[in-house]
N, C-alpha and C positions, 0 to 999 in steps of 0.2 A: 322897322322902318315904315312910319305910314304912307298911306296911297297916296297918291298927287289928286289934287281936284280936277287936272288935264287931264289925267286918264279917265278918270270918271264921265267927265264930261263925255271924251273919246266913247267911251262903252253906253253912254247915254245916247248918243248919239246914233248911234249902230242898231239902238234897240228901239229907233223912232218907230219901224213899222209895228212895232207894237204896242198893243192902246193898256192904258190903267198901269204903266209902271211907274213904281216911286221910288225911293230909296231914303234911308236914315241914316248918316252920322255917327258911329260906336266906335270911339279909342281910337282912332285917326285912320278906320278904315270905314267901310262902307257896306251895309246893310242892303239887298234889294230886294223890291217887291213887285210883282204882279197882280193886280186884281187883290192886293188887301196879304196876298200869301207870300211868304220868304218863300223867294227860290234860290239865294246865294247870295254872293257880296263881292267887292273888290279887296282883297287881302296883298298889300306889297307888290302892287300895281300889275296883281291877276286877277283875271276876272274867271271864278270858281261858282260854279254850280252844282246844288245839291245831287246822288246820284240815285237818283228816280230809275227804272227800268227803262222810263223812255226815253231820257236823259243818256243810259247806259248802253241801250239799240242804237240811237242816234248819232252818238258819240264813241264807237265801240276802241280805236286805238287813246282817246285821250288818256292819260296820266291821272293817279290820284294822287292828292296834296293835301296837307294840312294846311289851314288856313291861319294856326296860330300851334303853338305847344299847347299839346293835349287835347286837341278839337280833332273832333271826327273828321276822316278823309273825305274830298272831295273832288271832281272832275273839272282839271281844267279846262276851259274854252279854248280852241286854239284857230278855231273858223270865226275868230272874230269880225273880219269883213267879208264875211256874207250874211246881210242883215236878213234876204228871205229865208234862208236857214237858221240862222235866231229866231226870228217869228215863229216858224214852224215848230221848232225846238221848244220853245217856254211853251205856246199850247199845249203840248203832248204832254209836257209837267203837269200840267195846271191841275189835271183831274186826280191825281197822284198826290199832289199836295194836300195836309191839314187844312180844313181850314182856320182863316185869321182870326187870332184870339186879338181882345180890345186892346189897344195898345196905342199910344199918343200919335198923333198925326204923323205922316209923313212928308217929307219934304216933297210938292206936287213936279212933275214934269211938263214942262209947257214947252 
């Protein structure tokens, strides 16, 4: 079942206090980014972040999920509305993250 564009919007929104995030479009879910880096995506109207160390300190009772058959597990968000601990959260990713390999633009967040 793909994501709804409401929830999307819904977890865009929540992620305003943070600057430089994008998102892309893949098979009727949704790709996101920080500063150029994936850090997770909306999968079946969850919003899943990769499981970083600091992701995994931050978030120590969250659940691992697949975000599709046969995709590596991932931590669900479940403190969605608390946007200052979002903030805080993708930061502490960020340095953890790959970084962004060239890849077509993304869809900007305004």
């Amino acid at each position: 079942m793909p994501s709804s564009k409401q929830y999307l919007d819904y977890v865009l929104d929540q992620l305003s206090l943070t600057s430089g995030v994008s998102y892309k479009p893949m098979m009727g879910e949704y790709i996101l980014y920080v500063q150029g880096k994936i850090i997770g995506g909306i999968y079946d109207d969850r919003f899943l972040l990769k499981p970083t160390p600091s992701a995994k300190r931050m978030m120590p009772d969250a659940s691992f999920e697949k975000p599709y058959d046969g995709a590596k597990e991932m931590l669900l968000v479940e403190r969605i509305d608390e946007r200052d601990f979002l903030r805080e959260l993708l930061h502490a990713m960020l340095g953890e993250l790959p970084p962004p390999k060239r890849r077509k633009p993304c869809v900007p967040v305004s």
